[in-house]
N, C-alpha and C positions, 0 to 999 in steps of 0.2 A: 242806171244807178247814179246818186245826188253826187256831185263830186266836191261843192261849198254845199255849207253848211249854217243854219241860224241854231243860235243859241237861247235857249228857253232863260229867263231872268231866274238869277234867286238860285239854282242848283252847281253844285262844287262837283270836283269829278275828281280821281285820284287812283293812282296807278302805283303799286310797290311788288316789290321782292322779296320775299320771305322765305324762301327755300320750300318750296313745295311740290315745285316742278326741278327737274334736274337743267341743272346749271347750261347753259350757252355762248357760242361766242359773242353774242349781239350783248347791248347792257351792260359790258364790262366784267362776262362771262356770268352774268346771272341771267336767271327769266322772270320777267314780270310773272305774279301767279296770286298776285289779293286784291282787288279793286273795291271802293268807295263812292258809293255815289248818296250826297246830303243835300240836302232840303234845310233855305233861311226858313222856311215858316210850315207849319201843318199839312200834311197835304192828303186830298182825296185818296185813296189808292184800289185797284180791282187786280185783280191774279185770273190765270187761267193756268193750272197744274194738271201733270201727266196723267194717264188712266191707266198706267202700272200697277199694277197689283203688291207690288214691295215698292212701295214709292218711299223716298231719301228723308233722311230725319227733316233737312232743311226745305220740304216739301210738308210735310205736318205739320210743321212750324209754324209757315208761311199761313197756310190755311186756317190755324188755328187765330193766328195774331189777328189776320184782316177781317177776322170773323166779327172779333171784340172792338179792334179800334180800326174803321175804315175809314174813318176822315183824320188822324191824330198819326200820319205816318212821316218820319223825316229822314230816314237812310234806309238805306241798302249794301249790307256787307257782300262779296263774291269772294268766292274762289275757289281755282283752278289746283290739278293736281291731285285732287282729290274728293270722293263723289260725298261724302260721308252719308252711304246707302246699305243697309242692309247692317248695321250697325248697333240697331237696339235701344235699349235703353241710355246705353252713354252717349250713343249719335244725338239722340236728341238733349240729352243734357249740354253738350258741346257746342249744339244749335243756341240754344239758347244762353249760353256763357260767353259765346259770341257774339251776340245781338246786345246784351247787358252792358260789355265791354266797351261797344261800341258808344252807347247810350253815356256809359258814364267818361271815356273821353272825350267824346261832343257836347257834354251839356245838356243832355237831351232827355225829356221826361221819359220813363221807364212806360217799354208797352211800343216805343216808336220806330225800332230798327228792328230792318227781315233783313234774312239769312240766303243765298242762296249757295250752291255749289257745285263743281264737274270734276270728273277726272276719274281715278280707278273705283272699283263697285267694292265694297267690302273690309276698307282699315280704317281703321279709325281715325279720327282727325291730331293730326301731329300739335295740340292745343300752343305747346309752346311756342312753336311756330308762329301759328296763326295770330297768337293775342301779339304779337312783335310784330306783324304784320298790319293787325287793326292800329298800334298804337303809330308804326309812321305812318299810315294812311291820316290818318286822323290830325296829326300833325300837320301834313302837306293843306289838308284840308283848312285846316285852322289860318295858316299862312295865304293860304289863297283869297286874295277877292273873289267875291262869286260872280258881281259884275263889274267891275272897278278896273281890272285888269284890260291888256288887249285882248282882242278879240282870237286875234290867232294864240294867242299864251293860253285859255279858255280851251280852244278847242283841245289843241296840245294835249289837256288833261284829259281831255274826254278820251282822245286817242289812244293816251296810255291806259285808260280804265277796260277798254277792247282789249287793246292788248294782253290785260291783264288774267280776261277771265278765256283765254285761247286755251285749247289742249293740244287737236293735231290742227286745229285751223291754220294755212297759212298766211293769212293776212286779218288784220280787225275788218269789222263789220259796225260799222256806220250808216243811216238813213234819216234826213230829217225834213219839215215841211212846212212852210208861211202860210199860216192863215191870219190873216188882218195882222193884227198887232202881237200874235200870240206865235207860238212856235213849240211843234214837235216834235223831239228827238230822240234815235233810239241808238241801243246797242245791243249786238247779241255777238252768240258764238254757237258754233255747228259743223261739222266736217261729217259725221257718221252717226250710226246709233238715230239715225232721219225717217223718220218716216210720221203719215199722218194720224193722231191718233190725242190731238192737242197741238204738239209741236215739239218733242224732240230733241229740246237745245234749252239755253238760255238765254233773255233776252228783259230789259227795261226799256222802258217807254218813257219819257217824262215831259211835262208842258206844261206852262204858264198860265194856260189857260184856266178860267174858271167853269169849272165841272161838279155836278154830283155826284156822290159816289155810286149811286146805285145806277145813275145814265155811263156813266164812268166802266161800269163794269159789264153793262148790253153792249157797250160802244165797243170794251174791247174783246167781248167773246165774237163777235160778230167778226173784228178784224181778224182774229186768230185762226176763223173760219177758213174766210178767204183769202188766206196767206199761209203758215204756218204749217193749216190742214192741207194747203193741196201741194206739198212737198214730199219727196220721200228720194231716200237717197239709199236704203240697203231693207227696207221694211222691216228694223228693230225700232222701238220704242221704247227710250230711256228711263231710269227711275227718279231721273232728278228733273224733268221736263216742267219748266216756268218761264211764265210771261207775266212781268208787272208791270204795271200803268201808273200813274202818279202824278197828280195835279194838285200845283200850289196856288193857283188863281190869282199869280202878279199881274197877269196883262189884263185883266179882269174880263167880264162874262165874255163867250164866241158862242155863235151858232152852233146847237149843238151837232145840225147833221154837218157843221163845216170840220169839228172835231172827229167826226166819228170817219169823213172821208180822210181825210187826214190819217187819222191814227191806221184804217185799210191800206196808204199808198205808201205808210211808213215799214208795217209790218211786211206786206209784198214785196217793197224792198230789199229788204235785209234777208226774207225767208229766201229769193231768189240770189242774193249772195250768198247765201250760204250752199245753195246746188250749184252755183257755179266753183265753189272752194272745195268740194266735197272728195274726200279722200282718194285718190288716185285717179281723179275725175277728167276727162280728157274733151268733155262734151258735153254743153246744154241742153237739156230736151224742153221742149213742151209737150206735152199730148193734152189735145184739143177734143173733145167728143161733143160735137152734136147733132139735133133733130134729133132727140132723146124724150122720152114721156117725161122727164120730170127731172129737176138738177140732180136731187141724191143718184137719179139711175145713172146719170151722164157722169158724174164722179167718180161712182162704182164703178165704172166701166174705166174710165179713164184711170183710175189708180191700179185697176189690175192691169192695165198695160203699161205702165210707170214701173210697176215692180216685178214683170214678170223678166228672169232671167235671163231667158232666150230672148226675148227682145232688146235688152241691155247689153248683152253681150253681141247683137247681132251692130247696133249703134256703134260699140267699141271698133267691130272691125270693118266698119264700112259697107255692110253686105244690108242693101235694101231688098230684106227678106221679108214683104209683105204679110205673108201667112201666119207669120209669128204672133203680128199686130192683131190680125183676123182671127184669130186661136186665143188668144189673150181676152181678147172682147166675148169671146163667145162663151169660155168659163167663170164668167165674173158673177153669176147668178143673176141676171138681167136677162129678162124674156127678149129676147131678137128676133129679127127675122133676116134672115142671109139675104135673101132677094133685093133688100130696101138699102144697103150696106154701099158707102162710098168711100174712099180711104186717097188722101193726098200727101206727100212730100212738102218740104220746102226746107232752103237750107241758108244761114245768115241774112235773115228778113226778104230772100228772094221769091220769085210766085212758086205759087201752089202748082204742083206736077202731079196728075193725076194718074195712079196704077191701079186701080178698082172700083167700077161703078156697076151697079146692080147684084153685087155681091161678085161678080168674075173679073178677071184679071181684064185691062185693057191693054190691046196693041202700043206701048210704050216703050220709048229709047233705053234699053237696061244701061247706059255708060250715061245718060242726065240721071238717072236714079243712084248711079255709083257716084256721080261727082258730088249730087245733094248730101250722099252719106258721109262726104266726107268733110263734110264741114263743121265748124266750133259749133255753130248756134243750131240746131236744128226741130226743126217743126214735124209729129204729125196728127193728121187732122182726121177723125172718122167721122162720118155723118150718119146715124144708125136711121135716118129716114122713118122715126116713129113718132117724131113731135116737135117741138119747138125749142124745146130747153140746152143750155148747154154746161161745161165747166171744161177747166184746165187744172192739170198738174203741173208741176213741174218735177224734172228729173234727171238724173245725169248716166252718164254709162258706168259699165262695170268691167274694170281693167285689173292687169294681174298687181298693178302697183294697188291697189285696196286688199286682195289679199294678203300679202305682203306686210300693208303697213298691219292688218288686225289680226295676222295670226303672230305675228312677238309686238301686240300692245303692252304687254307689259315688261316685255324683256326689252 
């Protein structure tokens, strides 16, 4: 995970309180809960949105806007507190009273601010709130250099804009990446409600770099693939799930396969911080699947053992309950063959321990397979012995602190 940071030219960042989230001691007992993020100049922009079936007004929105103007985009409203999902007709008039707002305190041609949002499914957006909201964001924005200031003052903002759009996350999520003279940055938020299916959360992308919009939007369906999609932290799939991307092309043209690596090691970033923040999460997983016929199969496989219970719960309590793994693989709808089947451990980057080769169990130390379970970072590795192909998920365990936090999410 990046721990400094480059800053993309040209973009403002901005973090406020508006009352949307219930009040805290951090902030001088308020919580950040409306974020800002503006664009000096026009900028390419591509979306990749949920495949929810009641997807959020400000997922319509979104879609509909970058339909019309995908080179002509210069903000990004967020906020947190509230999903404005399943809302109707007035959710998306709200959508778009907010993007307007936005527009006419920045100065900004009409058509050029999206909308995103998170937090509870079903009330409508508290508008007064919000536009007092837009208006000191917009403000701070105003006051700010975009690049004129220090560097650390810069980031600062960026900070608080993570902050901003957090619900149960407990920390911002930050990722970003040097290519030549260009740079990019992202931010998201995610704790729950994770799973593969797009992505699950919220997240902006933005870079200096000069892009088009339609390589702009391969570049970042691609990253969302291999990031995003091989996350899952509870196998729900949000209704407000968005990822935008955003190029103003200050640092002028970059290779585009250096963008599009880029924008995969940004996105992988951030998607992996957010399975490691993940609501009562007590442990990193990877699962690894290969010698697979084909990636989709090796994915398939690897996500039903990412999300099957009994092996998250087996992760929780330390118990290298191989079979689980083995039983998981085996109902994923993926033709196997038991015989060919190899399965390894490994636990905070140490080697691979192996408890199953030809499909049976091998003569193996059960107290190195209890100490592997019991570690933060953990690895495991099947090899279906049917081909060349591979993937990874990522995932975490399932502890009674996630019940907990989601059966009084709203109380």
């Amino acid at each position: 995970m990046t721990t400094t940071h480059c800053l993309p030219f040209g973009f403002r960042f901005a973090g406020v309180s508006c009352g949307l989230k219930p009040a805290t001691a951090a902030y001088g007992g308020r919580s950040l809960d409306l974020a800002l993020i503006v664009s000096d100049e026009p900028c390419a922009a591509a979306g990749v949105f949920t495949q929810n079936r009641f997807p959020a007004a400000p997922v319509l929105f979104d879609r509909q806007r970058l339909a019309a103007n995908p080179t002509g985009i210069r903000a990004v409203v967020i906020n947190a507190g509230n999903a404005n999902a399943c809302t109707g007709e007035r959710g998306l008039a709200d959508a778009a009273r907010t993007a307007a707002l936005a527009e006419s305190e920045l100065d900004l041609p009409p058509g050029s601010a999206l909308v995103m949002s998170t937090g509870v499914i079903g009330l409508p957006l508290p508008m007064e709130k919000v536009e007092a909201g837009v208006r000191a964001a917009a403000a701070l924005v105003r006051a700010a250099g975009a690049d004129g200031d220090q560097a650390d003052q810069r980031l600062e903002r960026v900070r608080l804009a993570a902050q901003a759009i957090m619900t149960t996350d407990t920390r911002p999520k930050l990722a970003s990446r040097l290519i030549g003279s260009a740079c990019v940055l992202g931010i998201a938020k995610g704790a729950a409600m994770i799973h593969p299916n797009m992505a699950t959360m919220l997240a902006v992308v933005v870079t200096d770099a000069a892009v088009d919009a339609e390589a702009l939007q391969a570049a970042l369906r691609n990253a969302v693939d291999r990031s995003f999609n091989a996350i899952t932290v509870d196998g729900d799939t949000s209704t407000n799930d968005t990822v935008l991307a955003l190029a103003n092309g200050l640092a002028g043209p970059v290779d585009p396969a250096a963008v599009e690596a880029a924008l995969v090691e940004v996105c992988t970033d951030l998607a992996q911080q957010i399975v490691r923040d993940a609501e009562g999460a007590s442990k990193f997983v990877a699962v690894r699947v290969t010698g697979a016929g084909s990636e989709a199969e090796a994915r398939q496989v690897a996500k039903t053992i990412a999300t099957s219970v009994l092996v998250k719960t087996a992760v929780y309590g330390g118990d290298p309950n191989w079979g689980r793994v083995l039983a998981a693989a085996g109902r994923s709808g993926v033709a196997l063959i038991a015989e060919r089947a190899s399965l390894w451990f490994a636990g905070d980057g140490g080697p691979e321990f192996a408890v199953v080769a030809g499909g049976a169990p091998l003569p193996y130390d059960e107290a190195e397979a209890v100490r592997i379970f019991a570690c933060r970072d953990l690895l495991i590795h099947l090899d279906l012995g049917m081909g060349a192909a591979e993937a990874t998920v990522w995932t975490s365990d399932l502890t009674h602190d996630y019940v907990s936090l989601n059966a009084h999410y709203r109380t």
